[in-house]
C-alpha positions in Angstrom: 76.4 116.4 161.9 75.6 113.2 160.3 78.2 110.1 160.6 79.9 111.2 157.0 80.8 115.0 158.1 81.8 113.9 161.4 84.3 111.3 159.7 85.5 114.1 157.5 85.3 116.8 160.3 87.6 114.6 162.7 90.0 113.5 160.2 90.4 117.3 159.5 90.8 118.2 163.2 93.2 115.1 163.7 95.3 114.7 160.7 95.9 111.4 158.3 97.6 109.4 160.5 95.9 110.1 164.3 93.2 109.9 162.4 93.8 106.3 160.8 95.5 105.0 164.1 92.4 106.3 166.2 90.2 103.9 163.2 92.4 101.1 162.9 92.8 100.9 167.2 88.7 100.8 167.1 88.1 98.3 164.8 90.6 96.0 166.4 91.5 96.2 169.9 88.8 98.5 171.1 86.2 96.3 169.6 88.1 93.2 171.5 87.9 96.0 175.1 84.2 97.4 174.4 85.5 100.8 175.2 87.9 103.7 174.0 91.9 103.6 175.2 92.6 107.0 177.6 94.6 108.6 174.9 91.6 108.2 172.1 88.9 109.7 174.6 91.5 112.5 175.4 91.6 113.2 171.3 87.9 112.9 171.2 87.0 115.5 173.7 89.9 118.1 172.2 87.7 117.6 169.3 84.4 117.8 171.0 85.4 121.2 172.2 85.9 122.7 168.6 83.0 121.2 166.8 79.5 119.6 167.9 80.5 115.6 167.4 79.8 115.1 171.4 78.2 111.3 170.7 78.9 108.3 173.6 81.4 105.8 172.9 79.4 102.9 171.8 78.0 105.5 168.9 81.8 106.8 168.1 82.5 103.0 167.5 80.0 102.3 165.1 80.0 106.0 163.2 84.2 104.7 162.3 83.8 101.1 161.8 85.0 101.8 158.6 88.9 100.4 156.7 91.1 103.2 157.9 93.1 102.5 154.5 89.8 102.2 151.7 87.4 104.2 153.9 84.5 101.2 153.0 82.3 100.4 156.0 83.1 97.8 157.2 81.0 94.3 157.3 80.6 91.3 159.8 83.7 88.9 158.9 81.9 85.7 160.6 78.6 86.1 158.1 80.7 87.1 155.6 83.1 84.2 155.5 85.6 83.7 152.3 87.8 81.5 151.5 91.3 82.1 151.7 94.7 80.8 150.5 97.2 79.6 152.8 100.4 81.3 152.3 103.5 81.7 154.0 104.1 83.7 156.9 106.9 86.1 156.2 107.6 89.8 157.6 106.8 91.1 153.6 103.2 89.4 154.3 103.3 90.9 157.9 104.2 94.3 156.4 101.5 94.4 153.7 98.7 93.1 155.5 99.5 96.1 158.0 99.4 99.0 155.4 97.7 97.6 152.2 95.1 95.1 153.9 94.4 95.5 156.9 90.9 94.1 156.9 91.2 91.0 154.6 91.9 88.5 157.5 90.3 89.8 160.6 88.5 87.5 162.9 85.7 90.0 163.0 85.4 92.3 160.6 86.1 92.3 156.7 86.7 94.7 153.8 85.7 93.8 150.6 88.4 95.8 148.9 91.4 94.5 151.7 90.4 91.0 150.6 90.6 92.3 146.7 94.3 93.6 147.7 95.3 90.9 149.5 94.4 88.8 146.6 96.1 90.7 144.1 99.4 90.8 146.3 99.7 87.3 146.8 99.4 87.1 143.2 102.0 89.4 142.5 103.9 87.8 145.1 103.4 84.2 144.5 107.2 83.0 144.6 107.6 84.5 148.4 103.7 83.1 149.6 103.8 79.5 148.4 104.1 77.6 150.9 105.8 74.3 148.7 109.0 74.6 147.7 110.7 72.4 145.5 110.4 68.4 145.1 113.1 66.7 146.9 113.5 63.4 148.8 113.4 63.1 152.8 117.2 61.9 152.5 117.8 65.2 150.9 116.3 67.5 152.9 117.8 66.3 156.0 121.1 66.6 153.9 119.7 70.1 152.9 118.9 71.4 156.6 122.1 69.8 158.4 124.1 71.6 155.9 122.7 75.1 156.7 123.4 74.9 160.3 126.6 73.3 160.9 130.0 72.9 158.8 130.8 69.9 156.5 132.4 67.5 158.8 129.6 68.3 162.0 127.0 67.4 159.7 128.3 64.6 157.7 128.7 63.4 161.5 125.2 64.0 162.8 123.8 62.7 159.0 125.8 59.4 159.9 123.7 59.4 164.1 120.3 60.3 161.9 120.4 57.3 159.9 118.1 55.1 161.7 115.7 57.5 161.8 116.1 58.4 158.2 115.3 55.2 157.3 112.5 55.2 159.4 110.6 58.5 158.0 111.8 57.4 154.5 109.7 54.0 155.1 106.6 56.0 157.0 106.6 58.2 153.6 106.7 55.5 151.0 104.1 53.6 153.2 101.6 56.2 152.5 102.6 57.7 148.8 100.6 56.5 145.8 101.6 56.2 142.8 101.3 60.1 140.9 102.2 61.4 144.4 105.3 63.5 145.1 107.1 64.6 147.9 108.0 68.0 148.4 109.6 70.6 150.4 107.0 72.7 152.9 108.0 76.0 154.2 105.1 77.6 156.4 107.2 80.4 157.2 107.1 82.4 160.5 110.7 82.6 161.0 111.0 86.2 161.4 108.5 85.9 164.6 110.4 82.6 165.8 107.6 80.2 165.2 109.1 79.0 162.0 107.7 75.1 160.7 108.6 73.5 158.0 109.4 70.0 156.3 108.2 67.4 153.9 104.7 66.9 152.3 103.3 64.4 150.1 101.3 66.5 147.7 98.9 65.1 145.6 97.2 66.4 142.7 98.6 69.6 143.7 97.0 69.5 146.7 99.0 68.4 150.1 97.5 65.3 151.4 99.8 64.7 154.4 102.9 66.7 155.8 105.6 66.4 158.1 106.8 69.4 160.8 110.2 68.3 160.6 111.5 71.9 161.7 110.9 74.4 164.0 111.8 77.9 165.6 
């Protein structure tokens, strides 16, 4: 059999989704291992003993280094570098990256059509990804963040113990704002995977130019 039938011949034997968890667990942490996890070669030789697809394991990697969700083969990521946007991390990313495009990202290889979806899905989901917020001043974000944690009278309390260091962070800001600039609200995201950051950024043209991690997870 040539590479195509024994694709279509093991996805038959195994069914859509053994079949696309056996491809996906290849092209990511078997490529990482050089070699085939026990419970893969066990499905390989049940299917060996039905059909003629007995090849070695270095020639099963390459015949399914293919997008187990657009069945296109699959290309080198590093020469094949792209540019893409920054968003935010959030578990709706997390969630579509693992079942719309799951190739659009990888350290080493890349989908042309995962990239084309993840593109398209940011896009659709631009208010969630953007990793500014809103304008706001540093006094007001402190404000802002004390308020979410802790009731009215803790945080007017803890605003009142911040103020020396409000000052401070307000003077480092306006130090190195020029005029057009704007200070915003950044939100990086990751809080679902407790490595949350966030803060303030001066942003510039629309263009961040120098931020602040002024909270974490």
């Amino acid at each position: 059999m040539n590479v195509a039938d024994i694709r279509k011949s093991f996805r038959c034997f195994a069914g859509q989704d053994r079949y696309c968890k056996f491809v996906r667990t290849i092209n990511q942490e078997c490529q990482r291992k050089g070699r085939l996890f026990f419970w893969q070669e066990q499905l390989w030789r049940e299917f060996v003993s039905k059909t003629d697809g007995a090849i070695n394991c270095e020639a099963i990697m390459a015949a399914f280094r293919i997008c187990d969700v657009h069945d296109d083969e699959l290309t080198d990521a590093i020469s094949n570098r792209e540019e893409l946007s920054e968003i935010r991390d959030t578990l709706e990313y997390d969630q579509a990256l693992e079942s719309l495009f799951p190739f659009a990202t990888d350290k080493n290889w890349a989908c042309s059509q995962c990239r084309s979806e993840r593109q398209r899905w940011v896009s659709e989901n631009s208010d969630l990804c953007r990793i500014l917020r809103k304008p706001i001043s540093y006094e007001a974000w402190v404000n802002q963040h004390l308020a979410q944690f802790l009731d009215q009278n803790v945080a007017a309390k803890m605003r009142r113990q911040l103020e020396p260091q409000i000052k401070e962070r307000t003077s480092e800001i306006a130090a190195q704002m020029q005029p057009g600039d704007e200070l915003w609200e950044w939100d990086g995201g990751g809080w679902h995977r407790f490595a949350g950051r966030g803060g303030i950024a001066i942003v510039r043209n629309g263009q961040i130019v120098k931020k602040w991690c002024e909270s974490r997870s």
